[in-house]
C-alpha positions as protocol buffer text, in pm:
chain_id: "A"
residue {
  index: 1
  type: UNK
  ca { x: 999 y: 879 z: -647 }
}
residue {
  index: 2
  type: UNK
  ca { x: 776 y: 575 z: -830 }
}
residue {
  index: 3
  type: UNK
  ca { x: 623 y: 343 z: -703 }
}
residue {
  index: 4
  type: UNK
  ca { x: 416 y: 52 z: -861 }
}
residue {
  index: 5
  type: UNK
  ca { x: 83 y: 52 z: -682 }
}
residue {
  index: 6
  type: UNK
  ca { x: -143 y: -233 z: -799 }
}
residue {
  index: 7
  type: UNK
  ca { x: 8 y: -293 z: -1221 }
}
residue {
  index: 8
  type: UNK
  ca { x: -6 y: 111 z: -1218 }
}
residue {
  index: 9
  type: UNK
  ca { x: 297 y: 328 z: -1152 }
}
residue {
  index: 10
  type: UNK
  ca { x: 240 y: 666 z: -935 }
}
residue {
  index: 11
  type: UNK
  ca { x: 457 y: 906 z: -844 }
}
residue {
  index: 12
  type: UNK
  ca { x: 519 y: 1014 z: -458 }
}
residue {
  index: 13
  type: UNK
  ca { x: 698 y: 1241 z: -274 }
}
residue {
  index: 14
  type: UNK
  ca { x: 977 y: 1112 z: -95 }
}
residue {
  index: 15
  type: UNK
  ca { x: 932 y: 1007 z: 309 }
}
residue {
  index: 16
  type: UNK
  ca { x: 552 y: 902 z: 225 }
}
residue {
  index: 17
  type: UNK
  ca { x: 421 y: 693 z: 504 }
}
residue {
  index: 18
  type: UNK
  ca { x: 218 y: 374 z: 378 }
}
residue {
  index: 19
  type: UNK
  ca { x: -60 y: 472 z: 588 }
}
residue {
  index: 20
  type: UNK
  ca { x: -35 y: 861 z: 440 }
}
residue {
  index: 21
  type: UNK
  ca { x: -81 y: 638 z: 86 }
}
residue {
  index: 22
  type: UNK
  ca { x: -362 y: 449 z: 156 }
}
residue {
  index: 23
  type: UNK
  ca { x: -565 y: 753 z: 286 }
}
residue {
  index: 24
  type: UNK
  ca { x: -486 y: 958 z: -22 }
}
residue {
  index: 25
  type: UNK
  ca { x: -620 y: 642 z: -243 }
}
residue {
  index: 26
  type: UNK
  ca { x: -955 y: 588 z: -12 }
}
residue {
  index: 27
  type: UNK
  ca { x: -879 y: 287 z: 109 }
}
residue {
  index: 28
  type: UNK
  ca { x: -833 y: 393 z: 440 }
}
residue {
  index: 29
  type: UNK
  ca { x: -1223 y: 261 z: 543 }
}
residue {
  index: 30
  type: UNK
  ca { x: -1240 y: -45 z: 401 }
}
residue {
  index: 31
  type: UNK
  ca { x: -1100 y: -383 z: 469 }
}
residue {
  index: 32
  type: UNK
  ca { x: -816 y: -434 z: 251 }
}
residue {
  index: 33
  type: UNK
  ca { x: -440 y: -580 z: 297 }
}
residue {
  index: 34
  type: UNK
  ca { x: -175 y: -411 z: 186 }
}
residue {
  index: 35
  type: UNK
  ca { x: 152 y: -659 z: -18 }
}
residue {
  index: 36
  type: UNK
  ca { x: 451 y: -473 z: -46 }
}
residue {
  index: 37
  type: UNK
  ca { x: 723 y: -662 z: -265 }
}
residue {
  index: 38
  type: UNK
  ca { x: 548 y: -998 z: -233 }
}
residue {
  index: 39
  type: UNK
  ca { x: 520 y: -977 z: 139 }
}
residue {
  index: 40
  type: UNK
  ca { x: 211 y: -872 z: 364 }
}
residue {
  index: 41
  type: UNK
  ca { x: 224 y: -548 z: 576 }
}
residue {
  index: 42
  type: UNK
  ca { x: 1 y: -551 z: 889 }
}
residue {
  index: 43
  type: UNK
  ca { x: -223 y: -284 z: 916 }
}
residue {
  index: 44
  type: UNK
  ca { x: -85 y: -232 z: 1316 }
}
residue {
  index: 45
  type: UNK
  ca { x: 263 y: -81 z: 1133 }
}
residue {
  index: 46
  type: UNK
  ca { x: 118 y: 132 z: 827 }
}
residue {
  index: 47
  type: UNK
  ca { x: 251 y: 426 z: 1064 }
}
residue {
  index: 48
  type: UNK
  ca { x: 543 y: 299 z: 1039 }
}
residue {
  index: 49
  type: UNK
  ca { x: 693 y: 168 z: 688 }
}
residue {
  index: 50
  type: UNK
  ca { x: 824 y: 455 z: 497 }
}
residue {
  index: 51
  type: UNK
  ca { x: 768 y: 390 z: 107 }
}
residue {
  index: 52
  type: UNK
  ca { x: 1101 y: 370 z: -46 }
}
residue {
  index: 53
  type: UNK
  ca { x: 1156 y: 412 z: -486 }
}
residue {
  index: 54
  type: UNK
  ca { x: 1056 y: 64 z: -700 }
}
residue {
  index: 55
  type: UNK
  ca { x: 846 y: -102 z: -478 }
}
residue {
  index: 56
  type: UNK
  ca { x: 548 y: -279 z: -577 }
}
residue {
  index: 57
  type: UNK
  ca { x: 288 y: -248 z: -395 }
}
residue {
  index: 58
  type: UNK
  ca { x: -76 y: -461 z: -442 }
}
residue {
  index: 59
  type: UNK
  ca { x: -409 y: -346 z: -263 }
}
residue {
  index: 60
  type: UNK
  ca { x: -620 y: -667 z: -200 }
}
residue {
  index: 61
  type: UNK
  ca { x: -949 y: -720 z: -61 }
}
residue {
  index: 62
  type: UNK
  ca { x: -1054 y: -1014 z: 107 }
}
residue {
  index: 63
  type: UNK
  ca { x: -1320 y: -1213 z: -58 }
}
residue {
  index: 64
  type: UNK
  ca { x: -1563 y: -1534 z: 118 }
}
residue {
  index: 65
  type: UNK
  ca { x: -1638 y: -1798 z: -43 }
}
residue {
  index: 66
  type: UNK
  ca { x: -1542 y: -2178 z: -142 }
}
């Protein structure tokens, strides 16, 4: 399956977790949020949201500031 994963499409194997994704980019460490299809996935259910074909998905760190 494809997904889009931030402007850059990536190929997956089908039943990928998001959590399984965001260890196999690195992200796993750091503080970043995860936007799937315009809306924001909580960290607490990464486990649980199964990636499904077309989605668009945006890694986004959080930045200080004013």
């Amino acid at each position: 399956m494809q997904i889009i994963v931030n402007g850059k499409t990536k190929e997956l194997e089908e039943e990928t977790l998001l959590a399984d994704l965001v260890n196999e980019l690195g992200y796993a460490e750091s503080s970043v949020a995860v936007v799937i299809d315009g809306r924001l996935w909580p960290r607490s259910k990464w486990n649980q949201k199964l990636l499904v074909d077309g989605q668009c998905l945006e890694f986004v760190s959080p930045m200080q500031g004013g």
